[in-house]
C-alpha positions in Angstrom: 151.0 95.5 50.8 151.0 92.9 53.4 149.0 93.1 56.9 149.5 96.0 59.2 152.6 96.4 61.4 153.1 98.6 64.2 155.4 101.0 62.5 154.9 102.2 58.9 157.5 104.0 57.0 156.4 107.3 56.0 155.1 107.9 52.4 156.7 111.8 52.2 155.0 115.4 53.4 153.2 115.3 49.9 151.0 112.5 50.7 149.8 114.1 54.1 149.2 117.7 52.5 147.4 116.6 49.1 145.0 114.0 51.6 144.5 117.5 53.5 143.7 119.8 50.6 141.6 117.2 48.4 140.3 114.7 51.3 141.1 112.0 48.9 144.0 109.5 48.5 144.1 108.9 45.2 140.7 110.0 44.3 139.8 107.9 47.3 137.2 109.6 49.4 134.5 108.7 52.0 131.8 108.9 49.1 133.4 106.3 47.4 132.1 102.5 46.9 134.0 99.8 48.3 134.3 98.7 44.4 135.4 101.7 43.7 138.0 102.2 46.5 139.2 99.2 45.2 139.5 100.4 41.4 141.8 103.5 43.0 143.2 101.7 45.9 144.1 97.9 45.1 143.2 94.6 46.7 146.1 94.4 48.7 144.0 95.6 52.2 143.4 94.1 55.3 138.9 94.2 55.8 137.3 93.4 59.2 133.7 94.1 60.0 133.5 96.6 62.8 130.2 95.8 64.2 127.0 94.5 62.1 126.5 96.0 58.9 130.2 98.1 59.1 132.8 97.4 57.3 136.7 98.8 57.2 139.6 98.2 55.0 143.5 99.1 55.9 145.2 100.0 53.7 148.5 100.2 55.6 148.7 104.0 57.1 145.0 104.2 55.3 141.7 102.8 56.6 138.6 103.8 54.6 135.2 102.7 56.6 131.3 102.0 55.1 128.1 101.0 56.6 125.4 98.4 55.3 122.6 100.8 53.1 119.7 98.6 51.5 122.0 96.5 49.2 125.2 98.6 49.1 127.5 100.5 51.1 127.3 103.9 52.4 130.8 105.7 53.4 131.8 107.1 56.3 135.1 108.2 56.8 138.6 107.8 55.2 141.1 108.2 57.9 145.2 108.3 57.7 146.6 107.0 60.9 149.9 108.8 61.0 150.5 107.4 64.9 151.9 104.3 63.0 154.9 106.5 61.3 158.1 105.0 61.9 159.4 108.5 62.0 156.8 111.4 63.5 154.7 113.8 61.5 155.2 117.1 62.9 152.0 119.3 63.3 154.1 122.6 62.6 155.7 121.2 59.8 152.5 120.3 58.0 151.2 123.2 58.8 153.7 125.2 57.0 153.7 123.3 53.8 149.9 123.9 54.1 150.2 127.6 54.3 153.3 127.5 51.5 150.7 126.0 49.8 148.2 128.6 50.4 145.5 125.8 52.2 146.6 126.9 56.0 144.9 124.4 58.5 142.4 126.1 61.2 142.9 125.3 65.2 139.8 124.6 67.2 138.9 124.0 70.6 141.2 120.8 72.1 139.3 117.9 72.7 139.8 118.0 76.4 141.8 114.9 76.6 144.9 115.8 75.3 144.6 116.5 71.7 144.7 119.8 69.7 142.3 119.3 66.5 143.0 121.3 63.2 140.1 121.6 60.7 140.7 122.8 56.5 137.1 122.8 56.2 136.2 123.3 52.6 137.9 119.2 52.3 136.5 119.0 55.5 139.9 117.3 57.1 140.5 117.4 60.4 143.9 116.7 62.2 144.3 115.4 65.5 147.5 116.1 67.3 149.3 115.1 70.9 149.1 118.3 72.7 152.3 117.4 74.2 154.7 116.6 71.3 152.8 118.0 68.7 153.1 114.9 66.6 149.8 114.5 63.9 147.8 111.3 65.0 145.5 111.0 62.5 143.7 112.5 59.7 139.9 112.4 58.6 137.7 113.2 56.3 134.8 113.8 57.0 135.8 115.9 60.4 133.4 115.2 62.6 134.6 118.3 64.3 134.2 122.4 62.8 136.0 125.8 62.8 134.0 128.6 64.3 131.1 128.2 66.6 130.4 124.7 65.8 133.8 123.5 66.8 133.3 125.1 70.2 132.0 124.1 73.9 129.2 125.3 74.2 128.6 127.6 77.4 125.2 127.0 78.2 123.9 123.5 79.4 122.1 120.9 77.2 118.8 121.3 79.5 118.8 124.8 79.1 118.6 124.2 75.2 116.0 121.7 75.7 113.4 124.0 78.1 114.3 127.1 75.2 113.3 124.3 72.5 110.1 123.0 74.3 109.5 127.0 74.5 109.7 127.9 71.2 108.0 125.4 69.6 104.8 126.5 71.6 104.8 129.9 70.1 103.7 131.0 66.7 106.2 133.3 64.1 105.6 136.4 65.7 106.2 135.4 69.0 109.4 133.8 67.9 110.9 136.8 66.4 109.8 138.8 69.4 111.6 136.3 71.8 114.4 136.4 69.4 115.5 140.1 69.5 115.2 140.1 73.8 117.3 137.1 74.4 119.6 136.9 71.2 123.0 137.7 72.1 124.4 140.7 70.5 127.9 140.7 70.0 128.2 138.6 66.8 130.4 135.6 67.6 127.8 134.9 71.2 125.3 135.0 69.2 126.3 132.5 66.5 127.5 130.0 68.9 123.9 130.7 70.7 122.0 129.9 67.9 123.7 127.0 66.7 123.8 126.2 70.5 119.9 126.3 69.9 119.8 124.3 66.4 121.6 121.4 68.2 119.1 121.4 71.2 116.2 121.5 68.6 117.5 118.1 66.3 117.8 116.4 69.9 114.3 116.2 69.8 113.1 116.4 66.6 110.7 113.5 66.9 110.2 110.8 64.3 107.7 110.7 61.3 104.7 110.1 63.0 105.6 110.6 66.3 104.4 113.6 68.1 106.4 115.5 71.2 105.2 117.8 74.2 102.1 117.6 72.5 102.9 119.1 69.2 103.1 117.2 65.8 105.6 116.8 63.6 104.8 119.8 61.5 105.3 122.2 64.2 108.8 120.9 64.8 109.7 121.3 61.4 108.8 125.1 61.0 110.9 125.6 64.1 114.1 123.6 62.1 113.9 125.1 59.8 113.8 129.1 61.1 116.9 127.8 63.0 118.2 126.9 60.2 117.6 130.0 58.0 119.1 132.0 61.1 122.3 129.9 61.5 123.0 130.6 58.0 122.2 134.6 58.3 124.4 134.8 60.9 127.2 132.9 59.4 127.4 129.8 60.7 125.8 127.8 58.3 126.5 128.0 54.3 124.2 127.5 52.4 125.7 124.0 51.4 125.2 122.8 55.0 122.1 124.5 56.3 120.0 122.6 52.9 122.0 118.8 53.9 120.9 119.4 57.6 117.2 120.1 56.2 117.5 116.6 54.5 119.3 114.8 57.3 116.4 116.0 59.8 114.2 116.0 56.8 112.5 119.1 57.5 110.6 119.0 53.9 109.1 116.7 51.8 111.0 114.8 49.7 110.1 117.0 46.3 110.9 120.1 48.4 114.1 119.0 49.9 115.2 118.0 46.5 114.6 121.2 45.1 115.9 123.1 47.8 119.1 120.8 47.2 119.2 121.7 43.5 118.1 125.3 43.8 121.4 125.5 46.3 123.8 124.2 43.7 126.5 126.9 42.9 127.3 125.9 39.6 125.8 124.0 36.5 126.6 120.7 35.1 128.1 122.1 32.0 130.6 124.6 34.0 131.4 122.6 37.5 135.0 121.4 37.7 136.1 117.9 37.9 139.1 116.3 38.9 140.2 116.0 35.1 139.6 119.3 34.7 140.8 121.5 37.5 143.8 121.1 39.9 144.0 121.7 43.5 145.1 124.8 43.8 144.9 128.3 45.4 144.3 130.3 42.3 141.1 127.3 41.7 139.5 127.5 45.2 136.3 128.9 44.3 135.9 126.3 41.3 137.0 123.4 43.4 134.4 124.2 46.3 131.7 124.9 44.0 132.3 121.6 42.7 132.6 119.9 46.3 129.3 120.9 47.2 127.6 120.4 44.0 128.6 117.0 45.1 127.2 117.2 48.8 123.9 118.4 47.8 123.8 115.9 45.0 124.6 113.0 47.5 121.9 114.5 50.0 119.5 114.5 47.2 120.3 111.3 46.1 119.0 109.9 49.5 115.6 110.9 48.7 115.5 109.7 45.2 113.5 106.5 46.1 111.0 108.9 47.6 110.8 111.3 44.4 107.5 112.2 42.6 108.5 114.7 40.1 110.2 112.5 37.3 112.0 116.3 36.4 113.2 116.4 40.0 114.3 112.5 39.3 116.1 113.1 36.0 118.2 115.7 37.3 119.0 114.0 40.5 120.1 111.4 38.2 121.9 113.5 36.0 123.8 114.9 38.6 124.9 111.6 40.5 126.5 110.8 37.1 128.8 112.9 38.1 129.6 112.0 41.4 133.1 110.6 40.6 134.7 112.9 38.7 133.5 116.0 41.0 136.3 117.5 43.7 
């Protein structure tokens, strides 16, 4: 594989529909170490470094990006720029191999400048597409974008979620659910866009360990994340899965209890989760495959923390589970 050209010729429909059902190309994914890409991949890329401590490799139509993390690499994203096709890939006609398939992609809101975006969220691919001839521009997993309310613009105005923020974080559990039940939307699809609406707002300003905000501590800002959290997920717009990685990300808990409440979330065991050896991508396996892919998430977002562990149980299953990492979907 030599350096990149403008034009590349297309690998086939099955390439773009199996990188859209498994977010992998050839077991490829953006968890993966650059040694490992490597090991699936092949040396024959083209690497750059993006900015300090990035670093991308191109693998022709492929380019698979990291960022430096103490002594390794931490992935980002594995992206499939399709725009250098020789011949076009038609958004409708991967999107009716998808559905043949029984993986049908999920329109959200266009970007404003031109694109349409498509989301399968359980690989968490999204699809960019020209809105004017419909050709696919690029595929990437992670999406940075969402089906549902989090894929939306938002209706009300960032300032208005920052004075509703500064409110709430004044006012004790009582007065929260009181404030709650007169102002929460109540037709069920307002009212999950206003509360992640009112999630976002709140990580805006989650202040630093050992900063304080508005005059409250960090303690106070916590309880607030997290009853955002717990209601983004009551009203469906957080899974489980999510709503326990943004508690780490934001790291609303200690690290013991964030740990456990990554654990505690995982759908399946160690003994019964499906690995790529195990189980294929397909319809009838959904269930299996997602348990496994966020037995995976939550094992990555409690692998952050292991540095910062007490419990040596907590530690040894952590550990256990990051074994795994490879081989799960």
């Amino acid at each position: 594989m030599g350096p990149l050209t403008n034009r590349q010729v297309s690998p086939g429909m099955a390439f773009f529909t199996d990188f859209v059902v498994t977010g992998t190309v050839r077991g490829s994914d953006a968890t993966s170490t650059p040694a490992e890409v490597t090991g699936l991949l092949g040396d024959a890329f083209v690497e750059s470094r993006t900015g300090p401590g990035q670093l991308l490799r191109c693998y022709e139509l492929v380019e698979v990006a990291w960022e430096r993390e103490g002594d390794g690499w931490r992935g980002l994203y594995v992206t499939v720029q399709a725009h250098r096709l020789d011949v076009p890939l038609s958004v409708d006609a991967l999107a009716a191999e998808l559905e043949k398939a029984g993986f049908p992609l999920v329109e959200v809101a266009p970007d404003g400048v031109g694109c349409r975006r498509f989301v399968r969220a359980d690989s968490r691919v999204g699809v960019l597409v020209d809105e004017e001839s419909g050709q696919v521009l690029a595929l990437t997993a992670p999406a940075w974008f969402a089906p549902g309310p989090r894929g939306e613009p938002s209706p009300w105005s960032r300032e208005s979620g920052r004075d509703r923020i500064r409110h709430l974080v004044g006012l004790g559990a009582p007065e929260r659910e009181v404030w709650a039940r007169r102002r929460a939307p109540g037709e069920a699809e307002e009212a999950a866009r206003w509360w992640w609406f009112l999630w976002v707002a709140c990580r805006q300003l989650l202040p630093g360990e050992g900063e304080r905000r508005f005059g409250h501590d960090r303690s106070v800002w916590e309880v607030l994340g997290l009853w955002l959290l717990g209601t983004c997920e009551r009203v469906g717009v957080l899974d489980r899965t999510d709503a326990v990685c943004e508690i780490v990300r934001y790291g609303l808990l200690d690290p013991d209890a964030a740990v456990r409440a990554c654990l505690d979330a995982v759908p399946v065991s160690r003994a019964d989760v499906a690995t790529r050896e195990s189980t294929p991508y397909a319809r009838e396996n959904l269930v299996a495959v997602n348990a496994s892919r966020a037995a995976k998430r939550l094992t990555l977002a409690a692998g952050e923390l292991l540095p910062r562990l007490r419990d040596p149980a907590l530690r040894a299953e952590v550990v256990a589970w990051l074994e795994l990492r490879t081989r799960l979907m």
